[in-house]
N, C-alpha and C positions, 0 to 999 in steps of 0.2 A: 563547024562542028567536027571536023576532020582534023584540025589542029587541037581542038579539044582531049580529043581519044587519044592523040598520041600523048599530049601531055599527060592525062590520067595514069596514062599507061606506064609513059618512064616513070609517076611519080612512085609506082606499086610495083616499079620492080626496082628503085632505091631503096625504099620501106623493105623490103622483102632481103635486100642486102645487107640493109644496116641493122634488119632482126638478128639474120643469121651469125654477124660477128657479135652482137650484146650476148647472144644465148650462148655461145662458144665461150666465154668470159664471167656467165650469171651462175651462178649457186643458189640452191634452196637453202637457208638459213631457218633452222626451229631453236627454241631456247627452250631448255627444261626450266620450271619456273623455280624449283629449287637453288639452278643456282643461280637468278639474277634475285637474290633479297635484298632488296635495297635498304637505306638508314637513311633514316628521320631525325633532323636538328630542329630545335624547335621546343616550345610550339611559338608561332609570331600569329598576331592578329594581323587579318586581313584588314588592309588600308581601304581598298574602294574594288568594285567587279567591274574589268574593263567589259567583256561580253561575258557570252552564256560558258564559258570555259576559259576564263584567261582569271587571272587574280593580280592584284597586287598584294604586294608585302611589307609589314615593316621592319627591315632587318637592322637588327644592332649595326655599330660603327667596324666592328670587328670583322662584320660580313659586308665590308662596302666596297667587293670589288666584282661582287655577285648580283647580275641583274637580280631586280627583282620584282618580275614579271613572271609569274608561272603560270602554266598550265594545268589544269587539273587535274592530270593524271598524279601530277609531280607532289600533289598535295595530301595530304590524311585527315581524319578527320582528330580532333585532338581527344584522346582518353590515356585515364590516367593508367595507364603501362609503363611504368619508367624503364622496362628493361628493352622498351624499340624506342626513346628517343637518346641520343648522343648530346653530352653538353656542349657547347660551341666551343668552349677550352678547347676541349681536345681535337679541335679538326682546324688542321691545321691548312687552309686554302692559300696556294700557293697563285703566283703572277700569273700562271697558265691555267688555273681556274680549277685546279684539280687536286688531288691529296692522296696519302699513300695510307693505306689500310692498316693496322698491327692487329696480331692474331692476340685475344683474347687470353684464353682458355682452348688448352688441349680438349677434346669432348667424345675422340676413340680414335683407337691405332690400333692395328695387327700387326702379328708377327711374323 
């Protein structure tokens, strides 16, 4: 029982050391929701529900380098708003799974 306690002991004063170097290093992170809006490609018929929050998808050939497996955060529900979905022309997914934005429409500037 006595090799017990000690072992406890070192285990909660490593814990206690490897907190204090995480938290020396961790930041509070908030996102204002304004600016994460995300775009919607689409719409694609779900293929099959793997569980209670996972989907699959049927993605064009154009988007076959993009799992497609989503979660359902990642998903919307489809209504007819043509000005939140992007056509898939225009998005251009590159080898690293990613794409670069173009600004639209000016929408206000000061002087």
């Amino acid at each position: 029982m006595e090799k017990v306690k000690v072992i406890r002991e070192r285990v909660k004063i490593a814990q206690s050391r490897q907190k204090s170097y995480t938290d020396i290093s961790r930041r509070e992170l908030e996102f204002e929701k304004e600016k994460l809006s995300p775009r919607y490609i689409g719409p694609y018929h779900i293929t099959r529900r793997i569980d209670g929050v996972t989907y699959e998808l049927d993605l064009p050939v154009s988007l076959a380098s993009v799992h497609s497996v989503f979660h359902v955060s990642m998903l919307k529900k489809h209504i007819e708003d043509h000005s939140l979905v992007l056509p898939v022309e225009e998005v251009n997914v590159k080898d690293s799974l990613s794409y670069e934005e173009e600004p639209v429409a000016i929408l206000d500037r000061q002087v």
